[in-house]
N, C-alpha and C positions, 0 to 999 in steps of 0.2 A: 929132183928140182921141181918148184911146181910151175905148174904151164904159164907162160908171161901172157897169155892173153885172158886170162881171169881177172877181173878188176873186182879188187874184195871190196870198193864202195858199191857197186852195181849190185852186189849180192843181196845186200840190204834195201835195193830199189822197188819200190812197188810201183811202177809205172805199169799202166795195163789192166790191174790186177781190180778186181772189183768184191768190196768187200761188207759186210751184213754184223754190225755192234748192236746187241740188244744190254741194254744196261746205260744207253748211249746218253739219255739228259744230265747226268752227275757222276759226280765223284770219278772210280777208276774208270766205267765204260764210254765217259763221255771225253775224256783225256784222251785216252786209246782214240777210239775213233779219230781224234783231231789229228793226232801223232801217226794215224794210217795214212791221211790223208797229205799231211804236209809230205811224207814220202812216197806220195805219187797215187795213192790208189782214190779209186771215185767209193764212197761209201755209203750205206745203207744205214740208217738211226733207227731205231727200232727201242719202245719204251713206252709204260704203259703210264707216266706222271700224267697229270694234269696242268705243270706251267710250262712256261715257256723255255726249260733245260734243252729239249732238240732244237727249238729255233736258234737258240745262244749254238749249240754243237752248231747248226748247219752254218749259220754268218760265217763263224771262226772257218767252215772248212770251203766257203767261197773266196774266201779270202786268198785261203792257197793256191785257187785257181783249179780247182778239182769239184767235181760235182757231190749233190747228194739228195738224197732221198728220205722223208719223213715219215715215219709210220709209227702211227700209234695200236699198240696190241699190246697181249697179254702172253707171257709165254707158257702160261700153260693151259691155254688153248689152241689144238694142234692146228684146227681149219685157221685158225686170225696166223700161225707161222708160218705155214703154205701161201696163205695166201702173199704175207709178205715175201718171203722167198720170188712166188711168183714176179711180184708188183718189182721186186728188186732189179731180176731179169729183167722186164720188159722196158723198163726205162733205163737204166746202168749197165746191161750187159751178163755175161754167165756168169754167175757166181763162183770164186775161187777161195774166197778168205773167210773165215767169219772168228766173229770175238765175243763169247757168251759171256758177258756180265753182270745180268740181270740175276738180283739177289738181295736177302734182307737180310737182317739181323735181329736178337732180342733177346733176351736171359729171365729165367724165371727158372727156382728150385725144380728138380725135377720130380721131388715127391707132390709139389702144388702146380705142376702145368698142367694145364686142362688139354682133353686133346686137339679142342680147333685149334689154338696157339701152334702145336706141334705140327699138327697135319697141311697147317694153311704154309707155315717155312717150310717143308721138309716140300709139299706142291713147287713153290717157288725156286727155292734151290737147288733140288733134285730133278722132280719131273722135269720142271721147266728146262734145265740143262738137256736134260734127257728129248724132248720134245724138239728143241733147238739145233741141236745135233741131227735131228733124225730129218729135220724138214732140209736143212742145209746141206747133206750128205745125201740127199736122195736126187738134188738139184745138181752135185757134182760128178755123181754117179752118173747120169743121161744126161749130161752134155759132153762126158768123156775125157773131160778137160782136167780129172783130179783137183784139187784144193790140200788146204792145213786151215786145220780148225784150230782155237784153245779154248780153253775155258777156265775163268775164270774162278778157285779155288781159295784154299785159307791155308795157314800155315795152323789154322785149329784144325784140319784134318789131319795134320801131324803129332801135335801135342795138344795138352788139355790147361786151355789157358786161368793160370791162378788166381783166382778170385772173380771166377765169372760163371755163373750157373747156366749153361747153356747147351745140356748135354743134347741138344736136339741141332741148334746150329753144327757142331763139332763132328754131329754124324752126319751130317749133309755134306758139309764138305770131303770128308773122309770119302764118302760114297762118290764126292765127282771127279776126285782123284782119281780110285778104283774104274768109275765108269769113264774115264778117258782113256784110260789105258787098255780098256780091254776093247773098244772102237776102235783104239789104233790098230789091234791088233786083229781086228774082221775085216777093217778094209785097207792093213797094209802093200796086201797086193791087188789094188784096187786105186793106186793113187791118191789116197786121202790122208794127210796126215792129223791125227790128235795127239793135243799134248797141254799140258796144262800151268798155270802159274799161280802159287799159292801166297800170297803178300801178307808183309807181317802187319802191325800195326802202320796201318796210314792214313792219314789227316784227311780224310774225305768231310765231308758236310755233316755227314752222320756223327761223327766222332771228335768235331772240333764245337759242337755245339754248347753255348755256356754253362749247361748243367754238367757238363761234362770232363770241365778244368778238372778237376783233381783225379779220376779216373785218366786222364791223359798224362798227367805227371807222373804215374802209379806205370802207363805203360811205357814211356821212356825211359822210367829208371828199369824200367826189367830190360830192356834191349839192349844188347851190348853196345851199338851205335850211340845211346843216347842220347836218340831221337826217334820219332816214327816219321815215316816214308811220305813222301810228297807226293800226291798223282803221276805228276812230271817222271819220276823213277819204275815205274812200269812201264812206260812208254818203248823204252829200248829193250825189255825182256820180250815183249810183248812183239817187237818189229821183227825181231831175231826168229821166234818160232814160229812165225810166217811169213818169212821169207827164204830164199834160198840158200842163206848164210845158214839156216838149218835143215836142209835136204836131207840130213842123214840121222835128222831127230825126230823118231816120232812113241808116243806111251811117257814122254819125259814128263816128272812133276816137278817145274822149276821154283826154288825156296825163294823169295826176294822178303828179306825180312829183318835185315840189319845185325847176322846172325844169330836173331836169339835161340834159333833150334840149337846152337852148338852148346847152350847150357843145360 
């Protein structure tokens, strides 16, 4: 029987909980971040745009009655992640949660990419993850407090999306897959969980832009859904593997992607 004083809404509570969204002016990172917030937690924005995407995120997360914090940086530079980390503590509290969504995209033949194209994503999507993780973990580690990380993936580290030349994107993600998993697995018994969510096609700003109609009709008809994913639909994958509704998940690469992997 399980214990009647478990309340499976609490599980999903982030009250308390203070948390560090790098990705956070647009699309999936800045969703997230709002969707941490309306569940309780005070948050961190972190994102290196130039308009006003974190001020829009922070309004929406005052609104909830929860605090937050603006930071602009780069994440793959280690001292600008530390330092946020730090700046995040000292005004919000120990850091427990963070959501690495900070990430680009772009396609070009593999025989005609030059290498800054490849090395400047493969920086961003890789290191930067890599970097992100390590400034965040190092903050949960010495305050003893543990945390859950995720980070934000693709469902192109799973398969090789048709008709899109982008063998550089697809191993970035592939690699943040792999490298969340094996995080999980240094600082399992250490309190830290990583785990990751890899989203299929979703109507971010990037992808619903007008050149881009017919390239969107191309990805809904390949989704078994018959649509791609709304920011809004991350939200809950995203609450689940940092809260304690998943205590007992961590190395997970969660698919959110309207099944297309099952074709």
């Amino acid at each position: 029987m399980p214990d009647p004083s478990l309340n499976t809404p609490a599980m999903f509570d982030l009250s308390g909980q203070v948390a560090l969204v790098t990705g956070a002016g647009s699309g999936i990172g800045q969703r997230i971040a709002m969707g941490l917030a309306q569940c309780g937690a005070d948050v961190a924005l972190l994102d290196r745009r130039g308009d006003d995407g974190l001020s829009q995120t922070a309004e929406f997360i005052a609104q909830t009655g929860r605090k937050s914090l603006q930071i602009a940086a780069d994440v793959t530079d280690a001292d600008a992640l530390a330092d946020a980390v730090s700046q995040t503590q000292e005004v919000l509290g120990p850091l427990t949660l963070a959501l690495n969504a900070a990430g680009v995209a772009n396609a070009n033949p593999c025989e005609k990419m030059g290498e800054e194209q490849y090395q400047t994503l493969m920086d961003i999507n890789m290191k930067g993850v890599w970097l992100s993780c390590q400034a965040e973990a190092r903050a949960m580690l010495d305050h003893g407090k543990g945390g859950a990380i995720v980070n934000i993936a693709s469902m192109s580290g799973v398969i090789v999306n048709k008709g899109l030349s982008q063998v550089h994107y697809n191993a970035s993600k592939a690699g943040v897959i792999h490298m969340s998993k094996s995080m999980a697995m240094e600082w399992v018994d250490r309190g830290i969980r990583v785990n990751s969510i890899s989203p299929g096609y979703t109507a971010t700003p990037m992808n619903t832009r007008p050149e881009m109609v017919h390239q969107t009709k191309e990805f809904e008809q390949q989704t078994p859904m018959q649509r791609m994913a709304h920011v809004n639909e991350m939200v809950g994958p995203a609450v689940f593997l940092l809260s304690d509704a998943a205590s007992y998940c961590t190395g997970v690469d969660l698919l959110v992607d309207g099944g297309f992997c099952c074709w």
